[in-house]
Every structure is written in C-alpha cells, then in structure tokens.
C-alpha positions in Angstrom: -2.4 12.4 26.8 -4.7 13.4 24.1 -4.0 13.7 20.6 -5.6 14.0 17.0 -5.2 10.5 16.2 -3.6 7.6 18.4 -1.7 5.2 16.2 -1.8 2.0 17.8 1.2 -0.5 16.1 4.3 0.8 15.1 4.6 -1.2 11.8 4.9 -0.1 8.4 1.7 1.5 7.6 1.5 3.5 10.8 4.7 4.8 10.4 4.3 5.3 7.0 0.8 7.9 8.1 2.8 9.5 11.1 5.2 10.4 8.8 3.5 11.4 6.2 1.4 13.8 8.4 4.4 15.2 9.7 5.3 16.1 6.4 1.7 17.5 5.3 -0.6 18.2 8.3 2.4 19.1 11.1 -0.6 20.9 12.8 -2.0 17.1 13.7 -0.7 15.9 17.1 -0.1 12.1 16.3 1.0 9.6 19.0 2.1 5.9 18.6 1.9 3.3 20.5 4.4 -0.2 20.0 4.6 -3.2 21.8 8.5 -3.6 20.8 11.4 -1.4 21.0 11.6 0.1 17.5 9.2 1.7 14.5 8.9 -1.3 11.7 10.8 -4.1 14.0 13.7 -5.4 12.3 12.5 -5.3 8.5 13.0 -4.8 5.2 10.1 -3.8 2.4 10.6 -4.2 -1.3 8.8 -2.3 -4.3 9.2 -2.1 -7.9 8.9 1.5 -9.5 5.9 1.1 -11.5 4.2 0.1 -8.1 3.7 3.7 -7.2 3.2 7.2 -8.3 6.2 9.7 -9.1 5.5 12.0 -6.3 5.1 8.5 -3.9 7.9 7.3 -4.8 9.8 10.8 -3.9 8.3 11.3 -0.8 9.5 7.8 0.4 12.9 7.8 -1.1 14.2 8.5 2.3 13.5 5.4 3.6 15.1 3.8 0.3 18.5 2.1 1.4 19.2 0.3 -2.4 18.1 0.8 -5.7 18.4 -1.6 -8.6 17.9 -1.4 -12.1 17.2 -4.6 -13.1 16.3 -8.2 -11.3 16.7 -11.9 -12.6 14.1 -14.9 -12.1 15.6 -18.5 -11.8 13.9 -21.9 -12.9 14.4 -25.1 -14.1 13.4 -24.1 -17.5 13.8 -20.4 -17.9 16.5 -17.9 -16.3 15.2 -14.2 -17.2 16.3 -11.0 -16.5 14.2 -8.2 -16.1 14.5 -4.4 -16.8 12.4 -2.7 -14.1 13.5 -0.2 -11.0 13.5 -2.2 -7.7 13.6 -0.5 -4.6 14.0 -2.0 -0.6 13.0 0.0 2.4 14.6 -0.9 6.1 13.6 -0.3 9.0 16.3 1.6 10.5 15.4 4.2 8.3 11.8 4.3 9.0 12.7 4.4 12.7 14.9 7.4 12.2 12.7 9.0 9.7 9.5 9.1 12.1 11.3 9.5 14.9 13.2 13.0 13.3 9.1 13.8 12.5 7.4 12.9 15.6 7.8 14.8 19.0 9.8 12.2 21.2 6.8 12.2 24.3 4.3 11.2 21.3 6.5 7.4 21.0 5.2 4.9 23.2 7.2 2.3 22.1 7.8 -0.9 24.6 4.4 -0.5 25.7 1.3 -2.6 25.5 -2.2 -1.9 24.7 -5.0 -4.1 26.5 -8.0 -1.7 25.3 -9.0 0.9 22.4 -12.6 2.2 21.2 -12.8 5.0 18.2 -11.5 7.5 20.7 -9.6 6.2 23.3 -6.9 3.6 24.1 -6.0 1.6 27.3 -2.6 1.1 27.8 -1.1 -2.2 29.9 0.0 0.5 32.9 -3.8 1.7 33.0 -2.9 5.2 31.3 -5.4 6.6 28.7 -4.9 8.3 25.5 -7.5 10.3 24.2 -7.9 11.3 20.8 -9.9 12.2 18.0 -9.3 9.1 15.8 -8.0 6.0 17.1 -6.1 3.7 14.5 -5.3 -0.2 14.6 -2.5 -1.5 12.4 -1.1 -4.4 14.5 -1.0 -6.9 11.3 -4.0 -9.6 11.1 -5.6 -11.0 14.1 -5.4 -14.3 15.1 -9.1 -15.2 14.6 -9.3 -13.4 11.4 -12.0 -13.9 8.8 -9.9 -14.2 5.5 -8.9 -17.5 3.7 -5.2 -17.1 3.7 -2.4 -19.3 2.7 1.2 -18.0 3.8 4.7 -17.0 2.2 7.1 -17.6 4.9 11.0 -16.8 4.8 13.7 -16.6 7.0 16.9 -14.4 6.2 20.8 -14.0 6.4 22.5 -10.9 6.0 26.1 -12.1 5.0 29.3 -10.3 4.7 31.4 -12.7 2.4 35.1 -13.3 2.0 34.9 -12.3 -1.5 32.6 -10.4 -4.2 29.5 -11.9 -5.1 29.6 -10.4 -8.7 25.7 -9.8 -8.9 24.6 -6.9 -10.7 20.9 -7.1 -9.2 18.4 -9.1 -7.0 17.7 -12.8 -7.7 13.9 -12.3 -6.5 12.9 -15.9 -7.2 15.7 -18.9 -7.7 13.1 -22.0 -7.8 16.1 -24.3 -8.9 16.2 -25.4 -5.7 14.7 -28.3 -4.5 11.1 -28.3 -3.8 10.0 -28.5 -0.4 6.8 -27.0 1.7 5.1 -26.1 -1.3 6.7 -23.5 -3.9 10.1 -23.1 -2.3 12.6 -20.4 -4.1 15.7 -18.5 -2.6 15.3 -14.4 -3.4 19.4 -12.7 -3.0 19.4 -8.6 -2.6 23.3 -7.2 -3.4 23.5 -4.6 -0.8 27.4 -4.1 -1.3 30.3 -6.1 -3.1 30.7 -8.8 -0.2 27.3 -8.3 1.0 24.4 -9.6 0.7 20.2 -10.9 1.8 19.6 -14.1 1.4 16.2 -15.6 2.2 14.4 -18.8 1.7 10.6 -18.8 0.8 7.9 -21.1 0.7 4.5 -20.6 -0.6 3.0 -22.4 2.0 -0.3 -24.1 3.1 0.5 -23.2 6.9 2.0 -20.8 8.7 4.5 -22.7 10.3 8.3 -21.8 9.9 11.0 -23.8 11.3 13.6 -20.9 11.8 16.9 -23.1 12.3 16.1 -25.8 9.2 15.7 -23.2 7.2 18.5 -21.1 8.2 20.5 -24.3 7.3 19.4 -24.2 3.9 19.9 -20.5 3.5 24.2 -21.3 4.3 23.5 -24.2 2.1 22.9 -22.0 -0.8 25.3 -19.8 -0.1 28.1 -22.6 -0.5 26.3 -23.9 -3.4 26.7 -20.5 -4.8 30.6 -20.5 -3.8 29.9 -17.6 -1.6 32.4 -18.3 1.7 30.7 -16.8 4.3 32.7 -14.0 6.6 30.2 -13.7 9.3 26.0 -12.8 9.4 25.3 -9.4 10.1 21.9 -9.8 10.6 18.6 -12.3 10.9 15.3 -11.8 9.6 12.6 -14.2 9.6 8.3 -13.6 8.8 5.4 -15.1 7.5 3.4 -13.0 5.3 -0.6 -13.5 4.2 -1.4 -14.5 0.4 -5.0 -14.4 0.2 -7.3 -16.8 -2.0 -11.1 -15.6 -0.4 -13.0 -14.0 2.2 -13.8 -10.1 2.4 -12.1 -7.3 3.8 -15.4 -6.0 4.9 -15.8 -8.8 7.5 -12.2 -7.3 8.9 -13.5 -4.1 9.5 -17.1 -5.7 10.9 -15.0 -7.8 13.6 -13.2 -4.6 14.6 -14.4 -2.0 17.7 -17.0 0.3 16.3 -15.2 3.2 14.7 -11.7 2.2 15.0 -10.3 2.8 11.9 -7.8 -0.4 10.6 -4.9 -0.1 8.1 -1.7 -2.1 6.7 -2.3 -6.2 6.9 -5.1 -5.5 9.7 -7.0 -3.4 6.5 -6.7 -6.4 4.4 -4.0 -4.2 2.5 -1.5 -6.0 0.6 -0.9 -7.5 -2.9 -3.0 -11.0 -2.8 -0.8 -13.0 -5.0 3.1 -11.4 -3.7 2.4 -10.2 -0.1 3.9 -7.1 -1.1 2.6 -4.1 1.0 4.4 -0.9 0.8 2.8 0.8 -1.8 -0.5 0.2 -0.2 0.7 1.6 2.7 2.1 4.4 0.6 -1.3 4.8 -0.5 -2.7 4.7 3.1 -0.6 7.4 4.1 -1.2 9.6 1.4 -4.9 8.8 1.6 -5.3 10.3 5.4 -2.9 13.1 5.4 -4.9 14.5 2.4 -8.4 14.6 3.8 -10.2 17.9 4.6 -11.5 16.8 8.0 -9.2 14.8 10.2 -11.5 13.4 12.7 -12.1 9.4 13.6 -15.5 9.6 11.3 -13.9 10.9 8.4 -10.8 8.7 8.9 -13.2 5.6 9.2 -14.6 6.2 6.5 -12.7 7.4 3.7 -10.3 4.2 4.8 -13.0 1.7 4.6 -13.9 2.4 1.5 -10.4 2.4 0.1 -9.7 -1.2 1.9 -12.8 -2.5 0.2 -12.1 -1.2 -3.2 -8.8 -2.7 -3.4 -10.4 -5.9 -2.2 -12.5 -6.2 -4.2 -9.7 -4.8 -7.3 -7.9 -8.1 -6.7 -10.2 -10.6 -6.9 -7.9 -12.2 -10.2 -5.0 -12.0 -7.9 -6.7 -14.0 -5.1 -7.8 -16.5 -8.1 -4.3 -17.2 -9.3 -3.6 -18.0 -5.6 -6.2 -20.3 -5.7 -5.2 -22.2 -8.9 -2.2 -22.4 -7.5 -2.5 -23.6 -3.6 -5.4 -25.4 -4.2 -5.2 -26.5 -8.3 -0.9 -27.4 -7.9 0.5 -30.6 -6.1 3.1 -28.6 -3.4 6.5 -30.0 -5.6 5.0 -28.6 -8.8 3.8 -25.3 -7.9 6.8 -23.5 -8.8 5.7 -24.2 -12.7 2.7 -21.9 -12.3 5.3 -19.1 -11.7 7.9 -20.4 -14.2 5.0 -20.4 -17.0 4.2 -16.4 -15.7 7.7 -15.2 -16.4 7.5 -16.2 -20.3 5.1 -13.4 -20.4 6.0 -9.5 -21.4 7.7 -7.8 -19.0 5.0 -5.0 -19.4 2.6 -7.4 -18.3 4.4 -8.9 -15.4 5.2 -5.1 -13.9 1.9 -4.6 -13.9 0.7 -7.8 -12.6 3.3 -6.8 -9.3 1.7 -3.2 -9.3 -2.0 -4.5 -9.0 -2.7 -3.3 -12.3 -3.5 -5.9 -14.7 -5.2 -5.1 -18.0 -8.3 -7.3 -19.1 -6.3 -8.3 -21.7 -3.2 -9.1 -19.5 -5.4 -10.9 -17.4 -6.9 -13.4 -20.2 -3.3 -13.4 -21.6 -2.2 -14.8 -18.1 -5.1 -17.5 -18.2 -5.0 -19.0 -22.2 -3.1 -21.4 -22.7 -2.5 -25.2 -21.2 -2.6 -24.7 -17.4 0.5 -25.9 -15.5 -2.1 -28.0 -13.7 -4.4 -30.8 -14.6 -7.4 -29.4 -16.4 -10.3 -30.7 -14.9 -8.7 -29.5 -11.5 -8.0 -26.0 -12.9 -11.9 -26.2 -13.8 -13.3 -27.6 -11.1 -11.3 -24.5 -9.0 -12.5 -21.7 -11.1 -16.1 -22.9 -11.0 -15.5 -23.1 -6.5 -13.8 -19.8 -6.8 -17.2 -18.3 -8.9 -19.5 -20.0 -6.3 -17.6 -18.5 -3.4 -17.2 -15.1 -5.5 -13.8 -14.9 -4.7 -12.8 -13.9 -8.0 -15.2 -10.5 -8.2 
C-alpha cells in the first residue's frame, strides 16, 4: 500500500493525471481512491477545439465519443450558427481508458476516505496508503471560500421514433420560457434518433428539483416534435460559476501539503463551468515535471491554480454583471447581446483567452442592464478586486 502519488477522487481531473502518467511517467506507481463505483461517475464533458493545444487535444481524443463541426445558439432575437470544432468526452471512456492504464490493485473504487495528510491517506476500513504525494480532487467542499453562483441541469438521453434532422449541438436555446434565472435547453446529436437533452439554469442557488425539470426536458422534446422511443440514460449536476473570492484561500483551508486539482483547485472556466481543458492542463502540468514528489507537486500546482485565478478575473466580472446587475427573467439578454459578436472573439472568450481588445469590445456599448446598476457593480467588483 504505498505508492508515488495517491489520487484521492476518481473525477475528471484525477483520471485525467493517472492517465496521463500512464502514458508519460509509466515508472510512477499511481493509486486512486473513489467513493462510487466508476472513474468520472456517470458524465459527459464538452470542449471546443480552440480550448486546447494540438498535441492536447490528441492525446485525449480517446476519450472523444462525438465530434461536431459546427453549433447553433437560440434566442428570442438572434438564432446563430457557429463554425467552430466541438468535442464531448463520456465517462465510459475515461473509465475504460484509465482502467486499460492503471494496474487493477491500484483502483480503490467504492471506497471511502475519512483521513489524508501530504503523504498518507486513511481509508473508511482503517487501511493506509502511503505515498510520496497525496492529491485531493473530490470537487469543492461544502464550506468553501469562493463566491459562487451555480449552473445547474438535468439530462435525457432519448432514442426517438424518428430522425431529429440536426446537423450539430444547440448549446444554448433561451427561447424558452424564463424561469430560475437564465434558463436555456443545450441538444447534443449523438446519432440520427438520438440525442442529450438538458435544461439549464444560471442560478442564484444550488438547488435542482430533478423531476420538474425532467418534465420540462420531455416538454421540449414534444415541442420540438421529437416522439420519444424510450430514455437511455439520466444525467443531472450542478456546476460552480464564480463571481469572487480567491483560489488561494482553497489551497490555505486544505491539509498542509496536500496538493488540490479539478473544481477543488478552483479550476474551471468562471463564466461557462467548463473544465476539461483545465484538467487537460492539469495532467499535462504533473506528468511533465522533473521531480515527482508531494513538494514539487504542491507547488508547481499551486501556482498554476492561482495564475489561472487570477487570469479570469473579467470572466468572474461578466458573472457578476450578470447574477447580480440582471433581474433572473432578463438575464438571458446578456448572452443574447454576446453572440452578436465575431465568432473569433466568442471562441476565445470559451477558451479563456480574451484579447484586451475583445474584452473592451465585450463591455462598449449600452449594457443589457440598467446603467446605474451596471456601474454601481463594477465599482463593488473593483472594491472587492474581483476583477484583477
């Protein structure tokens, strides 16, 4: 029972740097250690192309179970479509992926941990694994220090009785009514009859009530004259969008030298909750370090959290004019407004990668909120240095 590093949580990120070590360091004895039955749960992750780097993106295409070329945006006022690779991850093939990489003894999944310090961890049936790095990526804690709001979905996988005749996603369908703040319906094609459809809300809390909105979902569908053969598969979650705090203050709350990554890091894309590409980056980030002990590990992943922190301060400022500048019904205008802007700009906007100038080209302009709310936030959001 000891090991090189001890990976506790089986999520995305984790599985993301045992596999990646597999693939680079296979000298590194990795163990992991998951509460449930499976690596990743029972999930799907999105990306865009431009998100990540050539060699990134072929490193992961494993994992890739559908590729588009193209995606479409619905609102009341504007239906766009958009030329830009899309890509979805599943969790079946993470599973199988680290599973194929990772000696079968060195998966501890179904077990629980009720202890871990920067070299050892407690498990629930009083074993100890002992290791030279010990990392956390169990997803945010419940007394976290961040100011979060929450995009929240639940999802059908539907096999219909007929084609759906969609060429691409639907990532955002806002024509719908308006309801627990910015409400839209986002539809991947993974087949002819089949198909993801979830619906979202940009939401003050985290609260999801699974079998209202799993009404709506079949609502949709009918609206959309798909009949409805049977539903393969659920999927329901509640992701983080951040407007303040410090991802510095994560990593004080944590056991000394325990190193954190994924959502526990702070390490996702403020304004879309997207976080495979940082977990990309994660992964790649470890497996190439010279030294790979719990010291290095700590450190060279600290500083990477906090940089991108502190990167996305506009991000967490957009989420701020819109949570806290927008009445709940009329959020879904701050969005609309976005998507008349260049493509260019809104590819890199979902890549983290905003220009200065596609940043003050995002701002100018008459707000889709009243003005003297929309100042009185940014002038808050200075005092509280969220937007650094």
């Amino acid at each position: 029972m000891v090991f090189d590093i001890v990976l506790v949580g089986g999520g995305l990120s984790n599985g993301l740097i045992a596999l990646r070590l597999a693939q680079l360091r296979p000298e590194i004895s990795v163990a992991i250690v998951e509460a449930g039955d499976t690596i990743g749960g029972d999930h799907i992750w999105s990306s865009f192309d431009d998100d990540m780097e050539p060699e990134q993106r072929r490193w992961t295409n494993p994992l890739i179970a559908y590729r588009w070329d193209e995606y479409t945006v619905r609102f009341p006022k504007r239906v766009r479509r958009i030329r830009a690779g899309y890509r979805t991850a599943t969790s079946v093939l993470l599973d199988t992926a680290v599973r194929a990489a990772v000696p079968p003894d060195h998966i501890l999944t179904g077990t629980r941990v009720v202890a871990l310090e920067a070299t050892s961890v407690t498990l629930a049936d009083q074993r100890v694994l002992r290791s030279k790095a010990v990392i956390d990526g169990r997803g945010l804690p419940r007394d976290h220090p961040l100011d979060l709001r929450w995009q929240k979905f639940v999802g059908l996988e539907l096999e219909l009785e007929a084609d759906h005749g969609l060429s691409g996603p639907i990532v955002m369908d806002a024509t719908v009514a308006q309801k627990d703040g910015y409400r839209f319906v986002y539809t991947l094609p993974f087949g002819p009859r089949r198909l993801l459809v979830e619906d979202t809300y940009f939401s003050d809390d985290a609260d999801l009530a699974n079998d209202a909105v799993r009404a709506r979902v079949l609502a949709y569908a009918a609206a959309q004259g798909w009949r409805v053969a049977s539903i393969v598969r659920t999927e329901a979650g509640v992701l983080p969008m951040a407007i303040g705090g410090d991802a510095a203050d994560l990593w004080d709350t944590a056991p000394e030298g325990v190193t954190l990554s994924g959502l526990r890091a702070g390490l996702f894309q403020p304004a879309t909750g997207y976080s495979f590409p940082d977990a990309v980056r994660t992964a790649d980030l470890i497996a190439a370090l010279d030294v790979i002990d719990g010291t290095t590990i700590h450190a060279a992943q600290r500083r990477h959290s906090e940089t991108a922190w502190r990167a996305r301060g506009f991000y967490r400022f957009l989420n701020a004019m819109m949570f806290l500048g927008a009445d709940p019904q009329e959020r879904y205008r701050v969005i609309e407004r976005f998507y008349g802007l260049r493509p260019a700009l809104v590819r890199r906007f979902y890549a983290g990668r905003s220009t200065r100038l596609d940043k003050i080209r995002t701002l100018v302009g008459k707000p889709p909120i009243p003005l003297g709310r929309a100042i009185a936030i940014s002038l808050s959001v200075l005092r509280r240095r969220i937007g650094r």
